[in-house]
N, C-alpha and C positions, 0 to 999 in steps of 0.2 A: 504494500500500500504506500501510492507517496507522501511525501509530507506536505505539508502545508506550504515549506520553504522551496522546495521540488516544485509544488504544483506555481508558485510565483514566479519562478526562474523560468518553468517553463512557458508563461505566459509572456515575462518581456523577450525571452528569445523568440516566441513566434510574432510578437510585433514588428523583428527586425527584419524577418523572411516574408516580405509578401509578394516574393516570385516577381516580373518584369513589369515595370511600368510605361515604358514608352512603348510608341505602334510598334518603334521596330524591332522590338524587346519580342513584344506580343508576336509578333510575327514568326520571330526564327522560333522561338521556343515554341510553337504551333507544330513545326517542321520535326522535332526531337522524335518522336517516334516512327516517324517513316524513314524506313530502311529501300525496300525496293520500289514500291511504289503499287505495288498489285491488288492489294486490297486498300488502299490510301481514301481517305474522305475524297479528297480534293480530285478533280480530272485531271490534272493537269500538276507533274509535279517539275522540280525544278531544272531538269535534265531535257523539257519537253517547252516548246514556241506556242506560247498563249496565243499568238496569230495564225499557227496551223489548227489547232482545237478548235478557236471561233470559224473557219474555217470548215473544216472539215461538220463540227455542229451545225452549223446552215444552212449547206450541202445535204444533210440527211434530214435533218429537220424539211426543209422544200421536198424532199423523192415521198418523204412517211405523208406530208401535209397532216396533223392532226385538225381535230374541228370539235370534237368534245375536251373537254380538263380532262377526261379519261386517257383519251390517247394522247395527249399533249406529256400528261406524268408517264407512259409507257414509252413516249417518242424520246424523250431525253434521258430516260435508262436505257433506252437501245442506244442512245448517241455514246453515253460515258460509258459502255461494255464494249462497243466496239470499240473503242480509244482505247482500251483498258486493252484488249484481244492483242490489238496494235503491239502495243509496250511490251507483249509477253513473246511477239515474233521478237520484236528488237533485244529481248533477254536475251532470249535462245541462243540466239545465232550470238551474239556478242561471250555467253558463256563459253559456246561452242566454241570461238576462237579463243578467247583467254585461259579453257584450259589446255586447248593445242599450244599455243605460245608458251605455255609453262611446262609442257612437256619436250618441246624440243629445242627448247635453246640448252647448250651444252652444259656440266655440270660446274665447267671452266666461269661461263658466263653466270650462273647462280651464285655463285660462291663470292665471284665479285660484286654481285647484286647485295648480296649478304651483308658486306663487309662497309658500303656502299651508304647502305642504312645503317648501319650501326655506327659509324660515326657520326652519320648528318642527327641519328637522334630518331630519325623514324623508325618505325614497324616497318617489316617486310610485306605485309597488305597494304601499303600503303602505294599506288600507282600511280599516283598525280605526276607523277613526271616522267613514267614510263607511257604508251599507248595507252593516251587519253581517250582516241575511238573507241576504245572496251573497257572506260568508266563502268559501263552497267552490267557488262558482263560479269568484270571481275568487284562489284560491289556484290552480285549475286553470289558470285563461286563464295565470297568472306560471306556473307550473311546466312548461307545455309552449310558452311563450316566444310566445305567441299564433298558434304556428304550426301549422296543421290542427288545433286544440284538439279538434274535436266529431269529428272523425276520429280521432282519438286515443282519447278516448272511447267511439266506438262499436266502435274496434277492441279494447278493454276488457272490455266489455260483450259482445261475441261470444266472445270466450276463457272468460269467465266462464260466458254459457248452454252452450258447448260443452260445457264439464266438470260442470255441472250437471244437463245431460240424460243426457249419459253415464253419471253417477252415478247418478241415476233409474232409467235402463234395469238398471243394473248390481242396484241394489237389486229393483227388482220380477222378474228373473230370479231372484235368491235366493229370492223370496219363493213363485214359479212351485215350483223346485223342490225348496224343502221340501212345499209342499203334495202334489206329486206323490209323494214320495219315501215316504208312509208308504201310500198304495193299492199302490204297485209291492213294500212290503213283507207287505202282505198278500195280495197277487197270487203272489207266492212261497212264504208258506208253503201257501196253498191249493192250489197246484200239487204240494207234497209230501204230498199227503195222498191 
């Protein structure tokens, strides 16, 4: 049980933590828990052209046209899955090549890689200055600790089309029965007459 003295101390120390207060505090610290980006709130994480997302959102948004709030909210989870779909081709192939590049360059070459970081002070995961084009790859191979990485992946990437054909289906049933819905009301009042 604490004491009394305990529970005051622990009071002004939680006055002194009250986590980030500027936008751009709020901001990056929003960011802390996203790792790959696959399940992410946001569409759109920071590796990815907030102009290709508007973009590309648009574009499907005009092909879907929604016309109810129904298909409007089904039209924009089909926009963020398939961006989502998107990100998990650009994993893949990005894995795929950073764990090939970490398998063939020689042992000559690792070793100086090794030594390389260890004086600059970095971790050996760290790649920012090695092939930055497999940023996401090789944030994927560290995030899932190199263990069944493309299995990881692909079990990703099928949660993802699941819910995106589902959604599909879902929306083009709407869309089935609005069409139908104004013949079966003309079908009814012709029948009263």
């Amino acid at each position: 049980m604490p004491t009394d003295a305990q529970i005051l101390a622990n009071r002004l120390n939680a006055q002194k933590s009250t986590g980030p207060r500027t936008i751009e505090g709020k901001a990056a610290v929003s960011q802390n828990a996203v790792r790959h980006g696959l399940s992410a709130e946001r569409d759109v994480i920071a590796s990815e052209s907030q102009a290709d997302f508007d973009l590309f959102r648009r574009q499907l948004l005009d092909e879907l046209s929604p016309l109810s709030p129904m298909e409007s909210i089904l039209a924009e989870r089909i926009v963020a899955l398939s961006w989502r779909l998107k990100r998990v081709g650009r994993f893949q192939n990005q894995a795929i090549d950073a764990l090939n590049a970490d398998q063939t360059r020689s042992p000559l070459a690792r070793l100086t890689q090794s030594f390389s970081f260890n004086i600059a002070g970095k971790s050996q995961g760290d790649s920012t200055g090695l092939n930055g084009e497999l940023a996401l790859g090789r944030l994927a191979v560290k995030d899932f600790a190199n263990a069944r990485v493309l299995d990881r992946l692909l079990m990703y990437e099928r949660r993802i089309e699941n819910s995106l054909y589902k959604t599909i289906l879902e929306i083009q049933r709407l869309n089935v029965m609005r069409k139908l819905s104004p013949i079966k009301a003309d079908d009814d009042e012709t029948g009263k007459l």
